[in-house]
N, C-alpha and C positions, 0 to 999 in steps of 0.2 A: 224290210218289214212287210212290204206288200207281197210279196212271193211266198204264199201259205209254206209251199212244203219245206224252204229253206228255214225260216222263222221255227215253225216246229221240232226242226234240231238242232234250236241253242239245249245251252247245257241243263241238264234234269236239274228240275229245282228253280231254274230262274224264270219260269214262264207262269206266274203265281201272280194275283192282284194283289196291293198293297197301296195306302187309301195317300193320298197328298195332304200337306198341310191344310189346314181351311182357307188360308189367307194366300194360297198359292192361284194366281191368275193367271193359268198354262192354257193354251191351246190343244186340242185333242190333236193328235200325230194324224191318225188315222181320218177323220174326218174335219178338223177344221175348228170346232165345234169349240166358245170360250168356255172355261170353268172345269177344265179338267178333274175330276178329283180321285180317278189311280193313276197307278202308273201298273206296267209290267215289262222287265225286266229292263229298268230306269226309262221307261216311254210312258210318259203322258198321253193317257186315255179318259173319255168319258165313259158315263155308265152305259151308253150302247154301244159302244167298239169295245170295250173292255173284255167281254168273251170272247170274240174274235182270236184277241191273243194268247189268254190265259188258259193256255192246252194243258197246267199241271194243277189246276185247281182241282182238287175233288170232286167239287160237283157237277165239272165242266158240260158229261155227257147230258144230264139233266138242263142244264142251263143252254146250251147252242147246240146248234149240228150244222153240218159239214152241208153244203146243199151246191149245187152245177150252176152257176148264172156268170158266163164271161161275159155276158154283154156290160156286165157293171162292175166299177172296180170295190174293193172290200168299204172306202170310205162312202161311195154314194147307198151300197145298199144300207148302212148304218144310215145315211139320212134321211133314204128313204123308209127303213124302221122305223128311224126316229117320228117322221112324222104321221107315220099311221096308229101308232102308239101315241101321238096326241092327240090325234083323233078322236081316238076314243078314248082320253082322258076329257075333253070339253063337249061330243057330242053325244046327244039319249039317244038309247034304242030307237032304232025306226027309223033314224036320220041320216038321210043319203052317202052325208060324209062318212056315216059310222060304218056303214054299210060297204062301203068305195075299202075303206082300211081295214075291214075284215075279210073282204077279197084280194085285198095285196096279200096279208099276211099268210092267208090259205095258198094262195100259189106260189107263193116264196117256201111256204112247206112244203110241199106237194114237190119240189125240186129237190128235196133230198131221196129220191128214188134215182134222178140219172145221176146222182153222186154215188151213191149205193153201187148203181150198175159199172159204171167207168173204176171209182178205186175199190170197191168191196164193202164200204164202211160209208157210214154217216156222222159215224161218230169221230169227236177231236179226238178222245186217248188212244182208239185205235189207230188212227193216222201220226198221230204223235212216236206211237211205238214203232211204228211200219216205218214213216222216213229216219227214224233214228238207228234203222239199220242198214239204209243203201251204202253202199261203199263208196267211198270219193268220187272215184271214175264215172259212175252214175251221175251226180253231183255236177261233176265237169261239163256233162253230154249234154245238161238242160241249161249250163251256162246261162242263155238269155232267152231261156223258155219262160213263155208268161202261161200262167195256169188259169184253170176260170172256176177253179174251187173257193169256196167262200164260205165265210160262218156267220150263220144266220141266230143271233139269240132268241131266245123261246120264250115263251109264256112262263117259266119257272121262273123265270132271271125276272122277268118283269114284278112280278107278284112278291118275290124277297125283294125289291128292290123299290118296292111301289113309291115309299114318300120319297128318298133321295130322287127315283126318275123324275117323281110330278114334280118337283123342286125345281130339278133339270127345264125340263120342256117345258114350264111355265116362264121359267125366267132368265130363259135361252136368250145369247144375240149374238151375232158374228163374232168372229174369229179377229183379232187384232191385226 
């Protein structure tokens, strides 16, 4: 599941959010994170890794992009999302911290240009379509290639998702 381009060609249709029980106390696959509450396709995600995988949702391109940062794997840039996104859930304008997390967030954008440049696209359904047509032997050649494409959720994803996140990152605590 960490190997973006593999992951985007399971089969059409299964890479769709779909929410967990309430009373489900799952671990997030992707980052660690207690309180899971989707899954895609049967993986336990929270609300900030949750785009990362979910390349068949509709409103995917709206909601994340595709952005270049191998220095970090898919699960720390979600925590490090996660936590400039609380950021500025607790701190007012003006405020250093707020300030410090609207500078992450900008240049974690700002990175979806050498994604742009290296695959063509920033977008998940484009990349979604594109590896869903390399042919096996492709497939084969990257065997234990690690990639440093990554999906970074956006401002969209945050704003639908405002009370479940503040829920999240307020009453977050490690992973069991």
């Amino acid at each position: 599941m960490h190997d973006l381009v593999v992951h985007f060609r399971a089969p059409k249709g299964s890479l769709t959010t779909r929410s967990l029980p309430a009373e489900a106390q799952t671990a997030c696959a992707c980052c660690g994170l207690a309180g899971a509450t989707l899954t895609v396709n049967d993986t336990p995600l929270c609300l900030v890794c949750a785009p990362a995988y979910a390349a068949d949702d509709t409103q995917i391109d709206q909601h994340a992009a595709i952005i270049w940062l191998p220095q970090l794997d898919q699960g720390s840039l979600s925590r490090l999302v996660r936590a400039a996104w609380s950021a500025l859930l607790v701190c007012a304008p003006g405020e250093p911290a707020r300030e410090q997390a609207l500078a992450i967030l900008d240049d974690l954008s700002t990175r979806r240009e050498a994604a742009a440049e290296k695959i063509g696209t920033y977008h998940p359904s484009r990349l979604r379509l594109a590896v869903s047509t390399l042919a096996p032997h492709h497939m084969l050649k990257r065997k234990d290639a690690a990639s440093g494409l990554r999906v970074l959720p956006v401002a969209a994803w945050r704003e639908q998702n405002s009370e479940a996140l503040s829920t999240l990152l307020t009453n977050r605590n490690p992973a069991p």
